[in-house]
N, C-alpha and C positions, 0 to 999 in steps of 0.2 A: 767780412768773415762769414761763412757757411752758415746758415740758422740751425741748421743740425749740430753743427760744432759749437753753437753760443748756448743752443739749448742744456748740449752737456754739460756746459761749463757751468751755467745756471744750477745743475745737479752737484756739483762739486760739493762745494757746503756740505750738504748732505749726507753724501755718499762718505766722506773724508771723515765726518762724525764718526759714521759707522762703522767705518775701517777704523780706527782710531780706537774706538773705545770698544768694541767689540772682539774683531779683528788681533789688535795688539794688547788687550784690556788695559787701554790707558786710562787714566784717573780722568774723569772731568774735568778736575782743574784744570791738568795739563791739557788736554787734547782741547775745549773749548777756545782758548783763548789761539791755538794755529789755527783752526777753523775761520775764528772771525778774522785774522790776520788774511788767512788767503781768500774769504768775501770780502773782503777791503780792495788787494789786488784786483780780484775781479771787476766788481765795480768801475773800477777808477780807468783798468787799463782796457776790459773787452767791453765792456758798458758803457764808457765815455760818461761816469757820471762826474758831475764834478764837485772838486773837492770840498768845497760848501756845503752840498748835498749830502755826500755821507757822512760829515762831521755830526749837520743838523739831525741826520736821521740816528746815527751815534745818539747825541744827546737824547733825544727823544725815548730811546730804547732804556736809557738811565733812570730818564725818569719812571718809566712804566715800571721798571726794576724795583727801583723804592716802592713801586704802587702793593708791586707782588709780594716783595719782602714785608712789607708791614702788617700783611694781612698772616702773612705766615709765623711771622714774630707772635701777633697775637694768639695765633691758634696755639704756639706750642711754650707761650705763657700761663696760659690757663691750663694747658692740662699739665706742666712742672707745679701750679699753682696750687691743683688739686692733690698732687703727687706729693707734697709740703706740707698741705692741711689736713691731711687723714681725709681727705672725699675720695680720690679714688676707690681705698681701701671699704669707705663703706659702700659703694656701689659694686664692686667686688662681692661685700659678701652679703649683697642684696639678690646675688644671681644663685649663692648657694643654694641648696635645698630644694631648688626646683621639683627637680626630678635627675632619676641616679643615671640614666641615659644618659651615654656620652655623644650619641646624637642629636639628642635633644640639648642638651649644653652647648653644645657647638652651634647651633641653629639660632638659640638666644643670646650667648657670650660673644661668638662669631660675628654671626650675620646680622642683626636686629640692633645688637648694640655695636656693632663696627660702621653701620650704616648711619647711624647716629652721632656715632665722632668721625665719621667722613665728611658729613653735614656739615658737621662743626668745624671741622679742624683740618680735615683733608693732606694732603704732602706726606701721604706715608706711615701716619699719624694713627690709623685703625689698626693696621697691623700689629705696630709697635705698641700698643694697648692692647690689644685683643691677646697677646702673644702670651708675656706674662699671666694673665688674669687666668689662661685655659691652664698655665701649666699648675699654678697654684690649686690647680680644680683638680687637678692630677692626671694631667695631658702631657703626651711625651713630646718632648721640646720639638722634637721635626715636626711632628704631627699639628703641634699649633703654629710655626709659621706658614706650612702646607695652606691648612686651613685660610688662617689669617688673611695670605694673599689672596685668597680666592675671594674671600670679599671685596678687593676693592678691584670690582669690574661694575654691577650695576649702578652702585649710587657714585661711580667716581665723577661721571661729569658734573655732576649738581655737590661736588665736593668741597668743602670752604668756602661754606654759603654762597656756591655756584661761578667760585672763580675760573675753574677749566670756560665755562659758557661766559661769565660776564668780561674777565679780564683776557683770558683764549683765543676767542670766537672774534670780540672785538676788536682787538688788536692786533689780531692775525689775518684779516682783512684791509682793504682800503676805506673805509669806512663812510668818507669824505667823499668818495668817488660813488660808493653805492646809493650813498642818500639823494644823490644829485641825482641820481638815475631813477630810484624810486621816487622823488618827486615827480618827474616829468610824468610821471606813468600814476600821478597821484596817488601814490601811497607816502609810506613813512617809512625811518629808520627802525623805531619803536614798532610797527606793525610787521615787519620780515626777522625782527628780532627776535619777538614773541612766537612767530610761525616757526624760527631754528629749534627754541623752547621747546614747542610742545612734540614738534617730533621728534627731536633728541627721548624725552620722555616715555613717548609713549612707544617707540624702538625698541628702547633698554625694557619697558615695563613686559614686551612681547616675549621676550629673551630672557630679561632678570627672575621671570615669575618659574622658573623651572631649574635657578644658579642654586636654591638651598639643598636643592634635590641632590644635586649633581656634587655640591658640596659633600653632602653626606657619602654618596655612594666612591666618591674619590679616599674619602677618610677611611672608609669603612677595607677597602680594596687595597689598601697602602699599609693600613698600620691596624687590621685585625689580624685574629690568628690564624683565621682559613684565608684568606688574602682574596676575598670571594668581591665581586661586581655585583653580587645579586642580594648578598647578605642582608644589606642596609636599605633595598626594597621595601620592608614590611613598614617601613617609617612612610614611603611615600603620601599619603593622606596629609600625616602632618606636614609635610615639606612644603609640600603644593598650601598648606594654608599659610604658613609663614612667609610664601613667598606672595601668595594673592594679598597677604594683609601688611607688606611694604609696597607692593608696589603700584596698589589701586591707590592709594593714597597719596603716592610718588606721583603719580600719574596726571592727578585732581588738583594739586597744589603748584605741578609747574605749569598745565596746562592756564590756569586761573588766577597766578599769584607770582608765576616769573622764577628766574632759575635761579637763584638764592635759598629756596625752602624746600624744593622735594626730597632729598634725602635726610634732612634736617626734621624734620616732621613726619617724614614716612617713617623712619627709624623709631621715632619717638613714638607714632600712634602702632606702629606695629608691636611697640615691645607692649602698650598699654592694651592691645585686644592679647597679645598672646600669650603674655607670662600667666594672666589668671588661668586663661584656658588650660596652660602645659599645668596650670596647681589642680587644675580639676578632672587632668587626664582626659581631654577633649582632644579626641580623634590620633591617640598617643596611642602604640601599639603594644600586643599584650608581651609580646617579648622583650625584653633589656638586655642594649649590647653595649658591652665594655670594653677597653684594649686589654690583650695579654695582660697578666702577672711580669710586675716591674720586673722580675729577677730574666723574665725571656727577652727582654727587649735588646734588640741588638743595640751596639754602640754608638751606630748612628743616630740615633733616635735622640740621645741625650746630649743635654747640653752642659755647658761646665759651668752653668749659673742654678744657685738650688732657689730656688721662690718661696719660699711660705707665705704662709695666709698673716703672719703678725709681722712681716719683712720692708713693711710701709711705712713712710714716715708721716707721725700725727704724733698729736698729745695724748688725745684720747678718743674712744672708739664715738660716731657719730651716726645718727639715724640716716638709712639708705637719702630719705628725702630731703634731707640739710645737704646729703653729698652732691645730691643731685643737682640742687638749686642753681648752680651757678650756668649751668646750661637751657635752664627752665629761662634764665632772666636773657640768655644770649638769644634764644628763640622768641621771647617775646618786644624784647628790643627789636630784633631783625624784624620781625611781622610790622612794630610800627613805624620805622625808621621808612620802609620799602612800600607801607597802606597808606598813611597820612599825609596827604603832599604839604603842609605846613612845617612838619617836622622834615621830612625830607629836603626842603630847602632852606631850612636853619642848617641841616650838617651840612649838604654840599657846600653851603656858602664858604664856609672854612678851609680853602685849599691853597695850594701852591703849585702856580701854572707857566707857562711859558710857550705863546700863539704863536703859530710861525717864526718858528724857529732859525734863527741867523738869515732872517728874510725870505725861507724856501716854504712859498704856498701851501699848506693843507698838511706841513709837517709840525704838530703839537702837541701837549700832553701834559697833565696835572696829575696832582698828586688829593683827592678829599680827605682828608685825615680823618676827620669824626664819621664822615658815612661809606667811608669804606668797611669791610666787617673787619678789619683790623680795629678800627676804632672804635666800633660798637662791642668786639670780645674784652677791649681793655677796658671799656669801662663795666664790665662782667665781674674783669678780674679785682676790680676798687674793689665793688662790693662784697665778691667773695673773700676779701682781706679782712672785712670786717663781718661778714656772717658767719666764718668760720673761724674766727677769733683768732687771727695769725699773729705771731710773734715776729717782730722786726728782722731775727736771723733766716728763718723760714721765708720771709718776703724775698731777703737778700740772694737766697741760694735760687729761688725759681726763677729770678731776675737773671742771676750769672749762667742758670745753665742753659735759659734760653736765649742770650745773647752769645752763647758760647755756639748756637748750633745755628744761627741767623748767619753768624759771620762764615760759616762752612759753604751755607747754601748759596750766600749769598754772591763769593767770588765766581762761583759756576755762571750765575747768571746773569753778571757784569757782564757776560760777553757773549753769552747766547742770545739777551733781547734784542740787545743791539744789533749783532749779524741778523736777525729776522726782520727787524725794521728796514735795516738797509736791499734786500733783496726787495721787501713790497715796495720800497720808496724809488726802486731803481727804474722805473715807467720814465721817470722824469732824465731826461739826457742830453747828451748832447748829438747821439746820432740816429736821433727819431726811433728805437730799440723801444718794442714792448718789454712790459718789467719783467725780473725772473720767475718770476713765478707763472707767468701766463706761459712764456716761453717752455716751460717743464711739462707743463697743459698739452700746449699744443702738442709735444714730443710725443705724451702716453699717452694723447688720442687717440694719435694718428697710427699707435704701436698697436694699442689694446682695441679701439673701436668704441662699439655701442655695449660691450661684456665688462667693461671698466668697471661700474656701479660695484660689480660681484667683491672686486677688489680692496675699492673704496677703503675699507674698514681695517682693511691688510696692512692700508698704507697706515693709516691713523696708531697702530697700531705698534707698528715698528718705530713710529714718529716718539711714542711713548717708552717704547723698551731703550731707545736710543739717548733719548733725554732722561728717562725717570723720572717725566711728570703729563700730567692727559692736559694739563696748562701748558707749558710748552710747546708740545705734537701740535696743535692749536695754533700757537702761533707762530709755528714753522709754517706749519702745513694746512693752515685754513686757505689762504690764497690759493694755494696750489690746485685744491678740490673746488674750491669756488669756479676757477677758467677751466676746471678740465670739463665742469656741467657747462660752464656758456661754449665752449668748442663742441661737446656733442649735440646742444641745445635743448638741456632736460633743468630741471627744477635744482639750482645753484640753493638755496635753501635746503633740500631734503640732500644733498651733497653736501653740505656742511655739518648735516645733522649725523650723514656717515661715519666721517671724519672723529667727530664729538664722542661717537659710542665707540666706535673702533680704540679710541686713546683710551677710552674709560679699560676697555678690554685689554689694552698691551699694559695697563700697571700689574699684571697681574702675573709678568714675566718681567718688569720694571726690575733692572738689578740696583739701584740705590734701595727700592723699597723692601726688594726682598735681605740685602745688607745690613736696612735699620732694624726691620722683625727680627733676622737674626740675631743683632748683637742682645736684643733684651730678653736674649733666654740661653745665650754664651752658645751659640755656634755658627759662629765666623769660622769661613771656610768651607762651607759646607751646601755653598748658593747653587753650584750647580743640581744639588741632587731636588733642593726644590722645587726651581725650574722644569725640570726634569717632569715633575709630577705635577704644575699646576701650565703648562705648551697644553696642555688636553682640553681642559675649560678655554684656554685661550682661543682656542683652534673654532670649539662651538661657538662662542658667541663672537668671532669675526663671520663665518662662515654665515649662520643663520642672518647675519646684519646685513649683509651681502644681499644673501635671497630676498628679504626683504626689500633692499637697494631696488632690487630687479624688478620686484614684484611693481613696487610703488613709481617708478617711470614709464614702464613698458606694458602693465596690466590696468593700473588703477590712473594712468596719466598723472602723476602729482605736479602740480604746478605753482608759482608763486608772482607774488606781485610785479619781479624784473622782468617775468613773461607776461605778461600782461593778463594775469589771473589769479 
């Protein structure tokens, strides 16, 4: 068969997604499960793989599947958890009183603490908190999913204590293949890992330190009354320092401590310099701007869900820092779990694996229960059972309604991990055929050239609006950017790190997440016009990740260990 024609077929997958759910807006459910049905065809009948191979790579995908769902399980146990014990509610109204600036709320409600349950909780999870909390503050429902989305573009790769990079990045690779390579060239798996890290990081940090700004100015241009681009200008100072004091510390923590912690800790030490600052009116401008008088607001704006401030369920009202705790203990758990190697090889030990797989070489995959962050957030949630004195039915309901929303997510990606495993597992064949993924490479080399980089972010990007998650795009699409940098011969590392920020950026147009913010403020139905207004930020930080792409091969030579550098 033609390589040009194998190459497309390799694109199928893909492209079929996009048509699919895009295209026809088919449900996930539905459209994921033909997609892996015609990767399977592929495989078998233009790939020559054989049927062993995909089954094992099948399996393997399953597993990774549980790896993902368990951490996701946890993340959105603990926050139904806190939503049962009256914590949210007092961190809620630990934000009041700030300052009467709806800028400035938005900056701390928003960004600072969206970044902090991305950290933690990631999968959509910010929004869907952040959404509720601004309208309760008295934010008109569009205007806080607008918002909402807009944060999860910086801290999304480092989201769920860094699963987009840990579980993403890794998986979405050959992993087995790389380390063999980077041995030979005497490095490590752990040392190009670390290096994806810190530029993922310090990328997003170039880019993120200017998203609160633009946050502001998109709020202010959308949902004020003079509908003005320049209005929300006179905040700039403070923007710029909200955004210097997430993302210098974003920055310090994954370059020094691994992609588990920087949005997780950036969140957290941002909100601890900036809340006192906004109480002391530090570098807060002398004007205060608000939205329209409820009675102007148009239709759209509102949602058919009303929020109050007493609409939470608790017994009774609790100090911000009791609310807080149960994330204070999930950060500090993850700091020791990830510093101490004696503790970290008590949880790994605890897992459930399966090595080579129905006998096919270098196709395997485990599941660590206690040192995955799922396991480290559940045991958050023990204690928050008993620090906030939960009642057995309150246990029972954060239990049912987060196993009600596992089982949702979870059929989606029965069948996405697996089609991904099987394209990276497809190398191995019967008719000497490099894998899909390299074959796609070679295609938009040889289409795009040495200008590819610019795009890079484009792709990642789409990878995420397509899936509705920067985990996922990951591990569709890390191989992919991996061979497109070894075909034009530039730094496969700083090519992955493209990839990584680009996903972080396409949730930001993600239609599941913008679905979930939706529904927690009753306007389902109404995804296009968000969309609409957050394509804008999406558009800058692919574009700028880009430029930088360029910069950092072409100007600064970036290179990595599989180059021999």
């Amino acid at each position: 068969m033609d390589h040009t024609l194998l190459s497309l077929l390799a694109f199928l997958p893909l492209v079929l997604a996009g048509i699919l759910l895009i295209g026809f807006r088919m449900a996930a459910r539905t459209a994921m499960p033909i997609v892996f049905v015609v990767a399977v065809l592929i495989a078998l009948l233009a790939w020559d793989m054989t049927g062993t191979r995909v089954l094992a790579s099948t399996l393997q995908g399953l597993i990774m599947t549980v790896s993902l769902l368990w951490i996701i399980f946890g993340a959105i146990l603990l926050l139904n958890t806190l939503k049962h014990s009256g914590g949210i509610m007092a961190i809620r109204n630990g934000f009041s009183g700030i300052s009467p600036d709806r800028r400035v709320q938005a900056l701390i409600v928003a960004w600072l603490f969206g970044c902090f349950i991305e950290g933690a909780s990631g999968f959509g999870t910010p929004a869907a908190v952040a959404a509720p909390l601004m309208v309760a503050l008295g934010f008109p429902a569009l205007a806080a999913v607008v918002v909402g989305m807009m944060l999860q573009s910086t801290p999304v790769s480092f989201g769920a204590v860094g699963t987009p990079i840990v579980v993403g990045v890794t998986g979405g690779v050959n992993q087995v293949a790389i380390a063999d390579q980077l041995t030979t060239n005497g490095s490590t798996w752990e040392t190009y890992f670390r290096l994806i890290t810190s530029e993922v990081v310090v990328t997003h940090g170039i880019i993120g330190v200017f998203m609160p700004l633009i946050l502001v100015i998109v709020m202010v241009r959308f949902f004020g009354e003079n509908r003005s681009w320049t209005e929300g200008l006179s905040i700039t100072p403070f923007a710029l320092f909200v955004g210097v004091s997430f993302v210098v510390p974003s920055m310090l923590v994954g370059v020094f401590l691994g992609p588990e912690f920087p949005s997780l800790l950036g969140g957290l030490i941002g909100l601890a310099i900036v809340v006192p600052a906004a109480r002391k009116g530090f570098l807060l401008p002398k004007d205060t701007w608000d939205f329209p008088e409820r009675s102007k607001w148009p239709a759209e704006w509102i949602g058919t869900i009303e929020i109050k401030v007493d609409d939470v369920a608790g017994r009774a009202p609790m100090s911000t820092l009791r609310g807080w705790m149960p994330y204070v203990i999930v950060a500090i758990l993850l700091v020791i779990s990830r510093t101490i190697p004696s503790v970290k090889a008590g949880l790994s030990s605890i897992s459930t694996g399966w090595s080579n797989i129905l006998g096919e070489q270098g196709v395997s995959g485990s599941v660590e229960w206690l040192y995955l962050p799922g396991g480290i957030i559940l045991i958050a949630v023990i204690c928050t059972i008993f620090l906030h004195r939960m009642r057995a039915p309150q246990v029972k309901a954060a239990f049912a309604e987060s196993s009600k929303t596992i089982f949702g997510a979870g059929f989606v990606l029965l069948f996405t991990i697996p089609m991904v495993r099987i394209l990276i597992n497809s190398g191995v064949n019967e008719s000497d055929l490099v894998s899909m993924p390299v074959a796609m490479a070679q295609l938009v080399a040889d289409g795009v050239g040495q200008i590819y980089p610019l795009f890079a972010p484009a792709v990642g990007a789409l990878g995420a609006f397509i899936a509705g998650s920067n985990t996922v795009s990951n591990l569709m699409l890390a191989a992919f950017q991996f061979n497109v940098a070894e075909v034009l011969g530039v730094s496969t590392a700083m090519m992955i790190s493209l990839q990584a920020v680009g996903a972080a950026a396409g949730n930001m147009i993600a239609i599941h997440n913008v679905v979930a913010a939706s529904a927690t403020v009753g306007l389902l139905g109404r995804e296009g016009t968000t969309l609409r207004k957050t394509i804008l930020p999406t558009i800058y930080y692919c574009l700028f990740a880009g430029i930088i792409g360029l910069l950092a091969f072409y100007v600064f030579g970036f290179n990595d260990p599989l180059m021999g550098g």
